[in-house]
C-alpha positions as CSV (number, residue, x, y, z in Angstrom):
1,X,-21.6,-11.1,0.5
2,X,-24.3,-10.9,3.1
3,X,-27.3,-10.3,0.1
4,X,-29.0,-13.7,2.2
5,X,-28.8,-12.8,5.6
6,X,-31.7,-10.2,5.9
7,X,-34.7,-13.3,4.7
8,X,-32.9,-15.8,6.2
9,X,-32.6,-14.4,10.0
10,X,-36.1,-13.0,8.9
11,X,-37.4,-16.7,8.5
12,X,-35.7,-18.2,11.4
13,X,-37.5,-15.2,13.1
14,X,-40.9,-16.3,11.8
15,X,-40.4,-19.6,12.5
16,X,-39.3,-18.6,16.2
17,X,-42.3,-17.0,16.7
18,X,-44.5,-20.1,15.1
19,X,-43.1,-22.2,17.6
20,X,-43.6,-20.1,20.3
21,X,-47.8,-19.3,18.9
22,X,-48.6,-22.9,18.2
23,X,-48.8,-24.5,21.4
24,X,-50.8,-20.9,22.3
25,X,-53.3,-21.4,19.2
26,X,-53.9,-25.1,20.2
27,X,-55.1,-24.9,23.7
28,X,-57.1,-21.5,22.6
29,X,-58.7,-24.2,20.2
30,X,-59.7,-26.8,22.3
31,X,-60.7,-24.5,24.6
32,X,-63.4,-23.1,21.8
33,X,-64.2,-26.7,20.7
34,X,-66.4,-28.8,23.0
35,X,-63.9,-31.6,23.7
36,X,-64.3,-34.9,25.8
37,X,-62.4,-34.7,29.0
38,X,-59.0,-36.6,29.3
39,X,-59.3,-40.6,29.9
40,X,-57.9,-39.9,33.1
41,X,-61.0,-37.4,34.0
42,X,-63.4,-39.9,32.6
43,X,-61.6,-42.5,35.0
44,X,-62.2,-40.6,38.1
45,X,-65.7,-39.9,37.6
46,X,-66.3,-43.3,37.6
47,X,-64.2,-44.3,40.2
48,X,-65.7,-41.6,42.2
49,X,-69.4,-43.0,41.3
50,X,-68.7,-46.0,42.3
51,X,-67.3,-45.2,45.7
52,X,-71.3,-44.8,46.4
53,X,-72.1,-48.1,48.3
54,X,-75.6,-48.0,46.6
55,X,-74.2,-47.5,43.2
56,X,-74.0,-50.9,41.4
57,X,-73.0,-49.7,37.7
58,X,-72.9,-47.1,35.7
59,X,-73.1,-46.0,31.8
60,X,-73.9,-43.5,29.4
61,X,-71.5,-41.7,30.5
62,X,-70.8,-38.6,28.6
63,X,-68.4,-35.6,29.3
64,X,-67.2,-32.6,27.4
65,X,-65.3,-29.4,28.7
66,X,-66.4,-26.1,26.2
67,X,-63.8,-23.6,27.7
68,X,-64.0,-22.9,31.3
69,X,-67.4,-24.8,31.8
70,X,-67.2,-29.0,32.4
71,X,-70.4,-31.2,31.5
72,X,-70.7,-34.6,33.2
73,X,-73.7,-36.9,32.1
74,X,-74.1,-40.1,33.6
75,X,-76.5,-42.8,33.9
76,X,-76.4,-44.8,37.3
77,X,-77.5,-48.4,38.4
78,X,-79.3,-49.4,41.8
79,X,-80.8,-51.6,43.2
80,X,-84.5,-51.3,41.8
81,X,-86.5,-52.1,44.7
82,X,-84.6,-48.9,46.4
83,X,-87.2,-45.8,46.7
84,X,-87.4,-43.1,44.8
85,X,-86.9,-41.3,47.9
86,X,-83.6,-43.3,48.4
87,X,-82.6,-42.9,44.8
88,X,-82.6,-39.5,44.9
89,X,-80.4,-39.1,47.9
90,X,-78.0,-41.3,46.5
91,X,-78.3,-39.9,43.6
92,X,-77.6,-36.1,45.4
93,X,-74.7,-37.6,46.9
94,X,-73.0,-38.8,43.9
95,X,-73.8,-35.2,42.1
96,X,-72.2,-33.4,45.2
97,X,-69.0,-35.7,45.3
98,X,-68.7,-35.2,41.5
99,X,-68.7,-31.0,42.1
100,X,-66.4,-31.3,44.5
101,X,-64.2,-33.1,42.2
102,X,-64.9,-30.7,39.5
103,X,-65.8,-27.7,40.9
104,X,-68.6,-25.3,38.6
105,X,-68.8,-28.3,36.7
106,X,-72.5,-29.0,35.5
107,X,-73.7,-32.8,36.4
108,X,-76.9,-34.0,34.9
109,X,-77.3,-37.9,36.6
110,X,-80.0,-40.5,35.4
111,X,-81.4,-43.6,37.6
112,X,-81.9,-46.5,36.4
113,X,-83.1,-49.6,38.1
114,X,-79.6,-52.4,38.0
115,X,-80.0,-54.7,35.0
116,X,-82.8,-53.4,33.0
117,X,-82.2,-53.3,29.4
118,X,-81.9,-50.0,27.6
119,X,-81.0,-49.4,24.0
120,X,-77.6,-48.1,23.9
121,X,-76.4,-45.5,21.5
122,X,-74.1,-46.9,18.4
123,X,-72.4,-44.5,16.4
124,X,-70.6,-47.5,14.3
């Protein structure tokens, strides 16, 4: 009488130890896949760019996470009669807020002079 128990505890078995391996397998994947960092992530960056007082705007902004390692691209606006000089140090200043926020992460930062007209990417 018990000719179905052996599969059947069998697959709840399997299907235990699916349950348990999926959520494992997922983050293992994302964490292999270059992924754009959570909307929340994306949100702070910007917040925390525009904290700078010399900071008008910003765009381009790209981000991805491939495992451990974070990658922040942005492009900022200022003021274009600012120096170089003074561009740069704002510039610094935003890059070292953003490591603090997101420590070992990499931060590439472009100026560009407050509303100039660039091309901006489609991918419609």
């Amino acid at each position: 009488g018990w000719l179905y128990a052996d599969p059947l505890i069998g697959l709840a078995i399997a299907a235990y130890i699916l349950k348990c391996a999926w959520p494992i397998a997922k983050d293992a994947y994302d964490m292999l896949m270059d992924r754009e960092l959570p909307d929340e992530d994306r949100a702070r960056i910007e917040e925390i760019v525009l904290a700078h007082a010399d900071v008008v705007a910003l765009h381009h902004l790209r981000t991805r996470a491939s495992g451990p390692l974070t990658f922040i691209q942005v492009h900022l606006e200022m003021d274009g009669h600012m120096s170089l000089n003074k561009a740069h140090v704002v510039s610094d200043s935003v890059e070292a807020s953003l490591r603090e926020a997101f420590p070992g992460a990499e931060v590439i930062i472009h100026q560009d002079p407050h509303g100039i007209e660039e091309d901006r990417a489609s991918f419609a």
